[in-house]
TORLUM-364507 format. One record per residue: residue in one letter; y, x, z of N, C-alpha, C in turn. Coordinates in steps of 0.2 Angstrom, whole numbers, plus 2048, in hexadecimal, padded with zeros to 3 digits. Example, Ala and Ser with C-alpha at 12.3 -4.5 7.8 and 13.67 -1.06 7.14 Angstrom:
<sites>
a7E48428277EA83E8277F0842827
s7F58408237FB844824800840827
</sites>
This chain:
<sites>
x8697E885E86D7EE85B86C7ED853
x8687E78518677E684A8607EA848
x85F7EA8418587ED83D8597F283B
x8607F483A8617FA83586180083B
x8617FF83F85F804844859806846
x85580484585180684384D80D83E
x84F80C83885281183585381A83A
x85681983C85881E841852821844
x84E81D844848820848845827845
x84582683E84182D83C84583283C
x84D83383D85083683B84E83E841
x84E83E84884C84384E846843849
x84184084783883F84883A84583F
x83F84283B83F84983884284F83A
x84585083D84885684084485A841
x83F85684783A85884983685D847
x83385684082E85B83C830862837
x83686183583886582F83B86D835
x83E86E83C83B872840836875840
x83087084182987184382787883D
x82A87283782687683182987C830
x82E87E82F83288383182F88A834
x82A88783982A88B84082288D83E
x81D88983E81688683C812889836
x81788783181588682B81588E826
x81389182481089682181489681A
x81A89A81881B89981181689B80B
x8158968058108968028158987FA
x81089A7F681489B7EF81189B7E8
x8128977E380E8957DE80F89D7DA
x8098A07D780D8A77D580E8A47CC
x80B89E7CC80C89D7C68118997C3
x8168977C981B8917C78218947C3
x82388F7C082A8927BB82F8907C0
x83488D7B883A8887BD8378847BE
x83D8817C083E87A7C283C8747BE
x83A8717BD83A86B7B883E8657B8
x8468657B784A8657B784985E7B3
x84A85F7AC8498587A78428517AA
x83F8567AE8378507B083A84D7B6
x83D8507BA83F84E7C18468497BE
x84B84A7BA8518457BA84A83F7B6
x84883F7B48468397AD8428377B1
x83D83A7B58388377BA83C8317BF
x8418357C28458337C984882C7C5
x84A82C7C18528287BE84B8227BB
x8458237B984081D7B883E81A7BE
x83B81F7C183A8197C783D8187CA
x84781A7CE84A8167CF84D8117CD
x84C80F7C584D8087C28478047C2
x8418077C283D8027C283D7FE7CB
x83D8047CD83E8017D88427FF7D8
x8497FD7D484F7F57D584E7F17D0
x84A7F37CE8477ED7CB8417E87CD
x83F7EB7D18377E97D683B7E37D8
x8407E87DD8437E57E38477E07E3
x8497E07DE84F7D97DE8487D27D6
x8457D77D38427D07CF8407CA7D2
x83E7CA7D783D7C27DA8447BF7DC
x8497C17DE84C7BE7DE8547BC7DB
x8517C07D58577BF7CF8537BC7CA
x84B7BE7C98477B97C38487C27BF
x8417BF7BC83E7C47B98417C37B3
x8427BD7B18437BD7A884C7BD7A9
x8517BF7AF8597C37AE85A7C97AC
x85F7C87A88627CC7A58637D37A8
x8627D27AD8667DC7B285C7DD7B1
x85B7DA7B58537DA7B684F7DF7B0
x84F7DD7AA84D7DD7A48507E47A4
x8567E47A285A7EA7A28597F07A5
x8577F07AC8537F67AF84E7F67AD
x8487F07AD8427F37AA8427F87A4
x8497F67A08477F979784A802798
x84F80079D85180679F84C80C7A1
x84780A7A884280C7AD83E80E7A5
x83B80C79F83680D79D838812799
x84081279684281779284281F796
x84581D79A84482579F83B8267A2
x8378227A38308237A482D82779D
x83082479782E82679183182C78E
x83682E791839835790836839793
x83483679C83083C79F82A83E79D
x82883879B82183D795821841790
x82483E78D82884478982A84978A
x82B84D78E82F85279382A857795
x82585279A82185579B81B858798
x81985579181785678A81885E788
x81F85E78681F86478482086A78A
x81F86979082286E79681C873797
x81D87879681887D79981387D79C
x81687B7A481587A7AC8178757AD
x8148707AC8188697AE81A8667B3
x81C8637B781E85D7BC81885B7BE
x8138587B880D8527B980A8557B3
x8048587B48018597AB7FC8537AB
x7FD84E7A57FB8497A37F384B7A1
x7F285179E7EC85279E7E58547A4
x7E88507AB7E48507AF7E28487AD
x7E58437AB7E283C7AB7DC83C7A8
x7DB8447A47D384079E7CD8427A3
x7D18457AA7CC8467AC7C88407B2
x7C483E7B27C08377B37BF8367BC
x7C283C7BF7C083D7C67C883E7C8
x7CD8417C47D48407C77DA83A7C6
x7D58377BD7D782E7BF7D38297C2
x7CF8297C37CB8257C97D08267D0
x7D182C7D47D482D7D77DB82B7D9
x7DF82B7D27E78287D17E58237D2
x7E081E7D07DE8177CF7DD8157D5
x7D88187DA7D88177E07DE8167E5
x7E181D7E47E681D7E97ED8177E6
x7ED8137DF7F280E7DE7EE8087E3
x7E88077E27E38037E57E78037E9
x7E58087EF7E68097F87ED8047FA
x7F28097F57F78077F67FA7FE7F4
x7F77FB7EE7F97F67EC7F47F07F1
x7F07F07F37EB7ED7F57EB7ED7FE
x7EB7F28007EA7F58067EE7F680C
x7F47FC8097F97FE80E8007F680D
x7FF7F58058037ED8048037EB809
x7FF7E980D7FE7E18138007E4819
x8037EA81A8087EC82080E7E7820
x8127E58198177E28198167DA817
x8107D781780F7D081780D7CE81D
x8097D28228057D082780B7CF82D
x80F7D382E8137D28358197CA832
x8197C882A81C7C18288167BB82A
x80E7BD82B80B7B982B8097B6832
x80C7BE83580A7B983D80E7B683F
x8167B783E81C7B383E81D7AD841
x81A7AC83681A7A78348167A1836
x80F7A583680A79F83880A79F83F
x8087A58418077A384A80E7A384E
x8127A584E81A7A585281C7AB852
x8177AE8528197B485581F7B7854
x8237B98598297BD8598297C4856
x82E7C785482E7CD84E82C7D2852
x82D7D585A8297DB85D8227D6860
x8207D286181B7D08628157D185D
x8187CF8578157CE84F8117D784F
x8197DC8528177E28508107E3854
x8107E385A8097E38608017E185C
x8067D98587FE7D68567FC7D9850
x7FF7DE84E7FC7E28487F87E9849
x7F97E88507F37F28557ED7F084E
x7E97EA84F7E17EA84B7E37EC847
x7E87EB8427E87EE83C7E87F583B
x7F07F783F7F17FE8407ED802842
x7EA8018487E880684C7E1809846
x7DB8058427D680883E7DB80F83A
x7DF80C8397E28118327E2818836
x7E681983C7E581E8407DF822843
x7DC81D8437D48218467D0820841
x7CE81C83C7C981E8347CB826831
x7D18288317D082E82F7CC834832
x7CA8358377C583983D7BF83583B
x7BC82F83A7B782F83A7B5831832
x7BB82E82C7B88318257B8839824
x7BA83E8287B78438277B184582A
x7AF84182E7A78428307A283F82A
x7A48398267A18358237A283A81B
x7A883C8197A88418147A1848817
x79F84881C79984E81979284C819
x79384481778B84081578E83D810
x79283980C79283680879B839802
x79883B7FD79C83B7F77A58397F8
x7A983B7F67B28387F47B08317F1
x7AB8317ED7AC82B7E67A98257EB
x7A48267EF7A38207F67A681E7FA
x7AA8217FF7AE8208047B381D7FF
x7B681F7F87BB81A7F77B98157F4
x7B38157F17B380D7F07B180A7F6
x7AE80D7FA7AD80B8017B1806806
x7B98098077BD80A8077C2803804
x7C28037FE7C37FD7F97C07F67FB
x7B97F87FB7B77F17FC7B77EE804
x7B97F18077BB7F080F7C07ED80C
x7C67EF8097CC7EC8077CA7E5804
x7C57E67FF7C67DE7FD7C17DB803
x7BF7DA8077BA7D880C7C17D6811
x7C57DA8137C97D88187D17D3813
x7D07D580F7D57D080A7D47CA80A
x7CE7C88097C97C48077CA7C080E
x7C97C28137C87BE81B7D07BD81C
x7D57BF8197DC7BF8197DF7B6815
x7D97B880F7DB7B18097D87AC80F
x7D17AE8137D07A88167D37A381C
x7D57AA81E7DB7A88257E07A3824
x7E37A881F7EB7A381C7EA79C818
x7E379B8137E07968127DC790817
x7DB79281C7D878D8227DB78B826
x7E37908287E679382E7E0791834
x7DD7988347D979983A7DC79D841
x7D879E8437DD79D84B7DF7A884B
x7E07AA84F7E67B284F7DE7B5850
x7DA7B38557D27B88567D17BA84F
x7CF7B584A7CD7B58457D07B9841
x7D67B883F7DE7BF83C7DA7C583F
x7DA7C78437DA7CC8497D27D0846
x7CD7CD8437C87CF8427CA7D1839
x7CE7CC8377D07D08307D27D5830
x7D87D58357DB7DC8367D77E1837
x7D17E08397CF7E78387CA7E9835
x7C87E58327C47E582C7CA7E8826
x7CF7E78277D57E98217D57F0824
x7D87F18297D87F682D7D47FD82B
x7CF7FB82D7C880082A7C8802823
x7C97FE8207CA8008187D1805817
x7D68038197DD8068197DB80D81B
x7D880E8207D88148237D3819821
x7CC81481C7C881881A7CA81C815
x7D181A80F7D58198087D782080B
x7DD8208117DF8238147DD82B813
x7E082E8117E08358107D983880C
x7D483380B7CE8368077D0832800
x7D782E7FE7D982F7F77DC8367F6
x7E083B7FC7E383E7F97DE8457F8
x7DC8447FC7D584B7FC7D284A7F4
x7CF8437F47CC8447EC7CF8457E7
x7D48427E87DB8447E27DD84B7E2
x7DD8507E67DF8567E77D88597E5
x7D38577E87CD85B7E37CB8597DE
x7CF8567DA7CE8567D37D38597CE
x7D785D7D27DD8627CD7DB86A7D0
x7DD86E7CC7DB8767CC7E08767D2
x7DD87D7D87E087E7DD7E887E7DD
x7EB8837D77F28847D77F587D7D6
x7F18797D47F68757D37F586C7D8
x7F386F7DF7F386A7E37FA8667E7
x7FE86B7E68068697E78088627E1
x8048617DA80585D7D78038577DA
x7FC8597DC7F78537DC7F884D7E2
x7FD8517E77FF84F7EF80584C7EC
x80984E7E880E8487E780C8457E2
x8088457DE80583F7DA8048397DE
x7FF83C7E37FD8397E88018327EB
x8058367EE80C8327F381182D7EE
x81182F7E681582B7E28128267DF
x80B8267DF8078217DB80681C7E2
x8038217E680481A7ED80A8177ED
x80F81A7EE8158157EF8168107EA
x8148117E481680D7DE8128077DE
x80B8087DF8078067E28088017E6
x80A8017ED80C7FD7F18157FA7EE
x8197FD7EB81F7F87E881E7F27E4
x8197F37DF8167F17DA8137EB7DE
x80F7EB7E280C7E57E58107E27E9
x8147E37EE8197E07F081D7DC7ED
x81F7DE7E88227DA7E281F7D57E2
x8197D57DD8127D27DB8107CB7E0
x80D7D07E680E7CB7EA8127C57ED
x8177CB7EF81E7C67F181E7BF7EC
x81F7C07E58207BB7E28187B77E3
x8137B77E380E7B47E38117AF7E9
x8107B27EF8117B07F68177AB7F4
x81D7AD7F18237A97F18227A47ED
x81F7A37E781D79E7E38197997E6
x81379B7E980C7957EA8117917F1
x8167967F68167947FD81B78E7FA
x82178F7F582678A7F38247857F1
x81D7857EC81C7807EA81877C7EE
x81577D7F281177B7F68177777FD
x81C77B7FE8207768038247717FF
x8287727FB82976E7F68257667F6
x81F7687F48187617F481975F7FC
x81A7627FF81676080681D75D80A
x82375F80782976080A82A757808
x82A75680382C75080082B74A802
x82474A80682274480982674280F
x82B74781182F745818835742815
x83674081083C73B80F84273F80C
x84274780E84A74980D84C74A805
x84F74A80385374C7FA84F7527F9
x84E7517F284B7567F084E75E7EF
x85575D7EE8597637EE85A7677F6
x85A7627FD857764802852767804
x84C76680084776780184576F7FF
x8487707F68497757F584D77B7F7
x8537787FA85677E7FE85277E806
x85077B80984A77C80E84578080C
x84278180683E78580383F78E804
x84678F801848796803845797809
x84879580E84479881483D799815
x83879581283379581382F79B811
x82F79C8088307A18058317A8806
x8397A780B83B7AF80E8367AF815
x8317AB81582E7AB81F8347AC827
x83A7A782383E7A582883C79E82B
x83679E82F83679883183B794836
x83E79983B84279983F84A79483A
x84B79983685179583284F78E82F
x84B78E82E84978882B849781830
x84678283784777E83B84D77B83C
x85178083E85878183D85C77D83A
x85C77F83385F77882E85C77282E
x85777182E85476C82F854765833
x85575F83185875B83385275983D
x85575784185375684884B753845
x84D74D84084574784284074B83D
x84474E83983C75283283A758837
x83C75B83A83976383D83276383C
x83075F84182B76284182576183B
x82675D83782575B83082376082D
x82976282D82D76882882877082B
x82777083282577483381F776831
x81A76F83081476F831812772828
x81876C82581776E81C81977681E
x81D77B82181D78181F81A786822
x81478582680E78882980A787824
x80A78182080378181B805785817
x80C78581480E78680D81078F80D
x81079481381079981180879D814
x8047988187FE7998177F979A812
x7FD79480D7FA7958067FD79C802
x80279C8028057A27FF8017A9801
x8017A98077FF7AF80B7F87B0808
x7F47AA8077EC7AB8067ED7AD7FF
x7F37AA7FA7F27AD7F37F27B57F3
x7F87B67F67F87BE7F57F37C17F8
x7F07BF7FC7EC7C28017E57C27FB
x7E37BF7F87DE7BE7F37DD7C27EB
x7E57C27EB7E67C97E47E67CE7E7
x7EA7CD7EC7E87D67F07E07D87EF
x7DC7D47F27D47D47F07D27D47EC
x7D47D37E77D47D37DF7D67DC7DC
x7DB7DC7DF7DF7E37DB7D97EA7DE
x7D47EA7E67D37EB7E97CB7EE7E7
x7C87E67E37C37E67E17C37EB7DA
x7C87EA7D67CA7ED7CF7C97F37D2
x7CE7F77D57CE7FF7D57C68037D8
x7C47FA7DD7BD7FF7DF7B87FF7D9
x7B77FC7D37B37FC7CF7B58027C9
x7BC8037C97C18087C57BD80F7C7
x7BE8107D07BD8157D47B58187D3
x7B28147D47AC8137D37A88167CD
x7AC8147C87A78157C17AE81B7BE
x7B381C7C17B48237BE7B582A7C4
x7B48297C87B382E7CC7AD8307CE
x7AA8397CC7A383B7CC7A283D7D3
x79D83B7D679983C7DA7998437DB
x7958477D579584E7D779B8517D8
x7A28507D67A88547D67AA8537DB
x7A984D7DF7AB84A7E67A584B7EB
x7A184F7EB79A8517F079C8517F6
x79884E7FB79A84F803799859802
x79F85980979E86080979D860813
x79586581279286681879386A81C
x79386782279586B826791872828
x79387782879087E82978B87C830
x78788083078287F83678688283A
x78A88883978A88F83F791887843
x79288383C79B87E84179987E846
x79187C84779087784E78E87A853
x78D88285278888785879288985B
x78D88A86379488B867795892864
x79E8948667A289986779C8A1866
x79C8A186B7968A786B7908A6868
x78F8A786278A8A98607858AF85E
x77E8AE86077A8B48627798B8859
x7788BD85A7778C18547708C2853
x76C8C084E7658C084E7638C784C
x7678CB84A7668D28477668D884D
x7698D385376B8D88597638DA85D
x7618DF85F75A8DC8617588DB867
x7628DA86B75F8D88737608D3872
</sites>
């Protein structure tokens, strides 16, 4: 049926929910909110929609093109208005005067962390099984349970863990799992070790991802005054997402430069043109291994196959190693400006644990 159907999936799944909410959900009301913030939402929207086509297409139109360039100067002029906008506003969109505060930018720091480090390698890892091991595209999807399934269940366990140990711990906590499972990712793709070994990464990434998982957005939110938790949830969701764009980009190119030159080197010794060899590149790059076979002449294959399991191995471990880098930065960010006291485990009440009927000690039967 094609990929783009896919797409289609959420479409019932929202129906769904927005129903639910509908029916469920309790209407709420800021008593304090004005209008609309009209000039913050066009200037915000129109920036980060140029900066996100600009992400998207940079790797493969070249960073220093002319369109390319041109959105960035655009993206920063509308970024730069939306400060300004929001400067002078009332009731802001974003009040910038939460950044001075040392526990709600640790927090934003964190959650770009999660996202650029963390949630990123959803969109690398199902190219890495692919690639290296064969695996086929729903196949691939199966071999990614280790990953996926911690992120599901770390949340249940991080609010048992939030009523002994602080917000500012669990997230560096959290982080450095990430650089821990990053880090066994560089060593996979730099060794090519066998799928057991992947499979232990993944959940070592895994655990981290999940620990990130909703105890960025809780510390985030308890770091802005109650009325204004509505900001702090979509601070939240736009800094992640920017977050993970920003590194895909980043990455991708990392990935696409180490993987090209490395087949390139390796490609060479099989005898074909060098202009051959470069167009045989693309594929490697894009992790079309399959295509590459393909054009490939009958006697070089398997040659060519061998240069382009090394050569996106290596790419794979470069990304996979800044990721663990950018991963390490936020958790020492996180760390040293997020307070402990502001972030306190919160304990669980004695009477939570005593069953339903409780005896009355004032009673004197």
């Amino acid at each position: 049926m094609g990929w783009r159907w896919a797409f289609l999936v959420s479409v019932p799944a929202s129906a769904i929910l927005v129903l639910a909410t509908l029916k469920f959900i309790g209407e709420s009301r800021d008593p304090n909110a004005k209008r609309l913030d009209i000039a913050g939402t066009v200037t915000f929207s129109a920036g980060l929609a140029l900066h996100i086509w600009a992400l998207i297409d940079g790797n493969d139109a070249g960073w220093s093109s002319r369109s390319i360039i041109l959105r960035l100067a655009a993206a920063f002029v509308f970024l730069a208005a939306f400060v300004t906008v929001e400067l002078r506003q009332d009731r802001p969109m974003v009040e910038f005067g939460l950044f001075r505060r040392r526990t709600f930018l640790g927090a934003v720091l964190a959650m770009i962390g999660y996202g650029a480090s963390a949630q990123v390698m959803i969109f690398f890892l199902p190219l890495y099984l692919e690639n290296a091991y064969g695996f086929e595209p729903l196949s691939a999807g199966i071999a990614m349970i280790p990953f996926a399934l911690p992120m599901v269940l770390a949340p249940r366990i991080t609010r048992r863990l939030a009523t002994h140990f602080s917000g500012r711990s669990l997230l560096a906590a959290g982080l450095a799992t990430t650089v821990v499972g990053n880090a066994a990712f560089w060593l996979v793709g730099r060794s090519h070790l066998a799928y057991g070994v992947f499979l232990v990464a993944m959940v070592i990434a895994g655990c981290g991802a999940g620990l990130l998982n909703g105890q960025t957005v809780k510390v985030l939110q308890g770091a802005v005054p109650e009325d204004r938790a509505g900001m702090a949830s979509g601070l939240a969701s736009t800094t992640r997402f920017i977050g993970i764009l920003v590194s895909v980009a980043a990455l991708g190119a990392i990935l696409s430069d180490v993987a090209g030159e490395r087949f390139v080197a390796g490609a060479a010794r099989t005898g074909l043109a060098m202009d051959a060899v470069r167009e045989e590149a693309a594929h490697v790059t894009s992790g079309d291994l399959a295509g590459l076979l393909a054009a490939a002449p009958a006697g070089a294959r398997e040659a060519l196959r061998s240069a382009a399991l090394t050569a996106y191995g290596a790419g794979f471990a470069s990304a996979a190693i800044v990721a663990a880098g950018i991963a390490f930065i936020a958790c020492l960010l996180a760390y040293g400006l997020i307070s402990s006291q502001e972030t306190a485990p919160v304990h669980q009440p004695l009477h939570a644990k005593m069953p339903c009927k409780v005896i009355d000690c004032r009673d004197p039967l």
